[in-house]
N, C-alpha and C positions, 0 to 999 in steps of 0.2 A: 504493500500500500504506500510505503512511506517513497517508495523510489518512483511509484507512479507519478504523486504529487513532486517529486524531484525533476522528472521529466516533462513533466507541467511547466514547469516556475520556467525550465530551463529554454525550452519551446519558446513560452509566452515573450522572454527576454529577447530571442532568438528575432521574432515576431516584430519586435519595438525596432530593436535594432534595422531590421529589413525596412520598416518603415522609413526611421529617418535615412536610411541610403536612397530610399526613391524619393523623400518630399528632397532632399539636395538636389539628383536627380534633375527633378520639375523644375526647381529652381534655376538651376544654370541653363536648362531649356526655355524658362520664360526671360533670363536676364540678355541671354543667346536674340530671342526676339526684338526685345527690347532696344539692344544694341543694333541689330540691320534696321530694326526699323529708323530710328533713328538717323541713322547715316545714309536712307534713301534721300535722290534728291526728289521733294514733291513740289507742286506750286497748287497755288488760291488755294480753295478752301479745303483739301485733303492735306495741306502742311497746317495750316490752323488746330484740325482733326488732332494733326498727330502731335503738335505740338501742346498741343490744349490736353490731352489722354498723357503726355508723358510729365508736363507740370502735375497733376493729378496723381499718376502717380509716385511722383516724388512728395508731393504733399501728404499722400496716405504713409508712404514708408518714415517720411519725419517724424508722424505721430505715431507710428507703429515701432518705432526705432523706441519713442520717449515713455510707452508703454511698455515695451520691455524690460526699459531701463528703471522704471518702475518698479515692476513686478520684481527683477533685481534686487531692487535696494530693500523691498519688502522680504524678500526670503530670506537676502542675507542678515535685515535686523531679524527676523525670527529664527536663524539658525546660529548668531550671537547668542539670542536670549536662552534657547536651549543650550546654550553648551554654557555657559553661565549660572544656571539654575539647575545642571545637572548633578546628582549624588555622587556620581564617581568624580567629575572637576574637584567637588567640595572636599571630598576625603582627600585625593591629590594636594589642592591648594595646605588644606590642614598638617600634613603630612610633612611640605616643604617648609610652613610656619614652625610647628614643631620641629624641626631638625635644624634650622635657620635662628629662629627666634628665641627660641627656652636658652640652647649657650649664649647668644649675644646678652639675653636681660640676665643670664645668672655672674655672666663676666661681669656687667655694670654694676652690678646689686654689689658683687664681692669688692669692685674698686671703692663702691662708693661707702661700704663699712669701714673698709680698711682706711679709706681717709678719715673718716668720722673719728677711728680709733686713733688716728695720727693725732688727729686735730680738734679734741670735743669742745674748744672752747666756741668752734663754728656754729658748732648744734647747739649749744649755749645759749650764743647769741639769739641765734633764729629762735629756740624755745621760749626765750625770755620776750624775745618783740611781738611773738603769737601769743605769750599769752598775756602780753597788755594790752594789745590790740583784744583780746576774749575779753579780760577784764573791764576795759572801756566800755566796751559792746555791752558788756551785763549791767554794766551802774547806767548807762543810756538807756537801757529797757526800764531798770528798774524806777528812773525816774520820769520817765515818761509815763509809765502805771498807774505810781504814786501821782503824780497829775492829776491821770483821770480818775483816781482815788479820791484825790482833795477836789476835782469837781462835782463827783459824784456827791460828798460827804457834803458840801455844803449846798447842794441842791436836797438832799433830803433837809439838810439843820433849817433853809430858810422855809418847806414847808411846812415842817413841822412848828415854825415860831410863829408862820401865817397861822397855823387854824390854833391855834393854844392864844392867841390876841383878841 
């Protein structure tokens, strides 16, 4: 069974194939036309004819040209997208991050202790300026609260001295 359908696939291929040798084929037969016709000499109105049929057809092949360039650019953006959004790229892409990128960040990581360890009074510094800068930041909230604390408090104290009058 399975060789039948083998010889199926293989045929049908075979089939496509035969096809485009004969649409080529027709082609160089009509571009063959094309060409004598052209380079006959005619006068009045059979060179009108042919000159007016062969603008035409150069007008269809323009747009049939920018149609395919088209179709082009559409397959190629969707055969980008698929191999972009494929599970094997993604394991692949992973695979090179991990064998690239885990030594380069554990090399940094380790230079960047080992300076630490050279030099704590760096990490000192930096420690002490974050946490004035935290500090800052927390007495700024907490006085802004207290604000709306003391406006809240004396929005209750002045109703409560309205109705007790």
């Amino acid at each position: 069974m399975t060789t039948f359908v083998f010889t199926q696939a293989a045929r049908m291929r075979d089939v496509m194939v035969g096809a485009v040798y004969q649409a080529g084929d027709a082609g160089e037969l009509v571009v063959q036309s094309v060409r004598y016709t052209a380079t006959r000499p005619f006068t009045g109105s059979t060179a009108d004819t042919v000159q007016r049929r062969l603008g035409e057809m150069a007008a269809r092949g323009a747009v049939e040209r920018e149609k395919a360039r088209s179709r082009a650019a559409v397959a190629f953006d969707a055969a980008i997208t698929a191999l972009a959004t494929n599970a094997v790229v993604d394991k692949m892409v992973d695979a090179q991050l991990d064998r690239v990128l885990r030594p380069l960040v554990r090399d940094i990581l380790d230079d960047v202790l080992e300076m630490l360890e050279k030099e704590p009074e760096r990490v000192q510094s930096l420690v002490r300026g974050q946490r004035d800068t935290m500090v800052d930041e927390l007495v700024g909230r907490i006085r802004s609260g207290a604000a709306a604390g003391d406006v809240a408090v004396d929005r209750v104290t002045a109703r409560v001295l309205r109705r007790d009058a």
